[in-house]
C-alpha positions as CSV (number, residue, x, y, z in Angstrom):
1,X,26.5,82.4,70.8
2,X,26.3,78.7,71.3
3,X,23.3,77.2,72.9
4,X,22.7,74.5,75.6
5,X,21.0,71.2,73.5
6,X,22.7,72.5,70.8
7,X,24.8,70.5,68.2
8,X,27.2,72.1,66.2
9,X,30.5,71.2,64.0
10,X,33.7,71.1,66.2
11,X,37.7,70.5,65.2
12,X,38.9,68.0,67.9
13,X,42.3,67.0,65.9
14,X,44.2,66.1,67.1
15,X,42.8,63.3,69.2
16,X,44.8,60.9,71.0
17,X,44.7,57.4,71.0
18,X,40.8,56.4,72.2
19,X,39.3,60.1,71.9
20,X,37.0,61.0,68.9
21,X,38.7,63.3,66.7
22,X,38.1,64.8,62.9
23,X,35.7,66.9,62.8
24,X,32.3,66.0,64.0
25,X,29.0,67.4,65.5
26,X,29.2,67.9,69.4
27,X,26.3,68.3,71.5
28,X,26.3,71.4,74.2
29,X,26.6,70.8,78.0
30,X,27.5,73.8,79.0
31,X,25.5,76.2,81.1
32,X,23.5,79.0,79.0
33,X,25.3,81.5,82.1
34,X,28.7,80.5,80.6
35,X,28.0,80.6,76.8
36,X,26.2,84.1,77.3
37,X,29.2,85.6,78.2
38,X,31.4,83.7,75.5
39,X,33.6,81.9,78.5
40,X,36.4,80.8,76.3
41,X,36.0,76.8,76.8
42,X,32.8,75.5,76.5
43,X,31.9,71.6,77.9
44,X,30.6,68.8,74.9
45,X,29.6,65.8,74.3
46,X,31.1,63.9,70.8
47,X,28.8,62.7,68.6
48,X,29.7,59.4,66.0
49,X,27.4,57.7,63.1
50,X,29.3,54.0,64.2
51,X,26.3,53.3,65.7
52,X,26.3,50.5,68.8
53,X,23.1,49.7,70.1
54,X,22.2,48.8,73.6
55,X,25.1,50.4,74.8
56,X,23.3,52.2,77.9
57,X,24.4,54.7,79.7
58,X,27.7,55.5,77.4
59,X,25.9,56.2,74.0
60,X,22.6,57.8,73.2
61,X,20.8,57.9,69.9
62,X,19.8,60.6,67.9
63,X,18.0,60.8,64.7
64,X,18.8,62.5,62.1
65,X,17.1,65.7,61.8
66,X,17.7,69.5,60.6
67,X,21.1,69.8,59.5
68,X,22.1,66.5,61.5
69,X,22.3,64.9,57.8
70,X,23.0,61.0,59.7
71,X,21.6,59.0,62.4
72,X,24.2,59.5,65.6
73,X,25.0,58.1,68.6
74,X,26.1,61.0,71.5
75,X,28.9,59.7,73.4
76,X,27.9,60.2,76.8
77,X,31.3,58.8,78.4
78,X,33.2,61.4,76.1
79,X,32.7,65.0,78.0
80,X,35.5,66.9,77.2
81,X,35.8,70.7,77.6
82,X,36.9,72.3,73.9
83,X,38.1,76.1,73.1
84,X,35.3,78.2,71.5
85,X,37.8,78.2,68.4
86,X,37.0,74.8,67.7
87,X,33.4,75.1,67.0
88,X,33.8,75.3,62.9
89,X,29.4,75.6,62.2
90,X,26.4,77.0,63.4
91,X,23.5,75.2,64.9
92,X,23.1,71.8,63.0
93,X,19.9,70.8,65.4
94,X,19.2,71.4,69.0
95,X,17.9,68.7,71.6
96,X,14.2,68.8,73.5
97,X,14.2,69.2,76.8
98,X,13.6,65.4,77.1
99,X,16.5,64.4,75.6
100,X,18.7,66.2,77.1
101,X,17.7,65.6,80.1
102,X,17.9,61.8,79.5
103,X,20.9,62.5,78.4
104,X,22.2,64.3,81.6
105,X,20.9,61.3,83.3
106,X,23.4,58.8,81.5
107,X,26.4,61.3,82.0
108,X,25.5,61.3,86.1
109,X,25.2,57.7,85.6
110,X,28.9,57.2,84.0
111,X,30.6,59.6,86.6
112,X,28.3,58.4,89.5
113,X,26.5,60.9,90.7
114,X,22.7,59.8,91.9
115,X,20.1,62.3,91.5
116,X,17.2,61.9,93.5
């Protein structure tokens, strides 16, 4: 079962045009109510080692940790919905609640949508 925070290996080939493709880590949006009951599409975020900094609210950095073998920026203006069949690993590294919160933040931001 995938997890919420959690980055894992995912096939997005083929891409087109400005989409990430290859395969790459993606970090897990998707509500834990969905992923319990294997819901056969499951909402990510890309992630990318070209690294870009100051690039606030469409990137986030993460260190590398775990199996997260590079420093990687999340791409926060990349939330794409993927079939389960293109998740290719198991857990690589999960996020703290901080992150992804921060991280849900910059999303809200990019599609705005103010929290209060």
């Amino acid at each position: 079962m995938l997890e919420r925070g959690g980055i894992y290996l995912a096939n997005l080939n083929p891409s087109k045009r400005d989409e990430p493709g290859k395969i790459r880590p993606v970090l897990v949006l998707q509500a834990n109510a969905l992923n319990q009951v294997e819901h056969p599409t499951v909402v990510v975020l890309p992630l990318t080692t070209m690294l870009v900094d100051e690039s606030f609210p469409l990137r986030y950095r993460l260190a590398a940790r775990d199996r997260l073998h590079q420093t990687s920026d999340i791409l926060c203006d990349q939330v794409r919905a993927i079939s389960l069949s293109r998740i290719t690993s198991d857990q690589l590294t999960s996020l703290q609640l901080p992150e992804l919160l921060e991280i849900e933040r910059q999303v809200l931001a990019i599609i705005d949508i103010e929290t209060t």
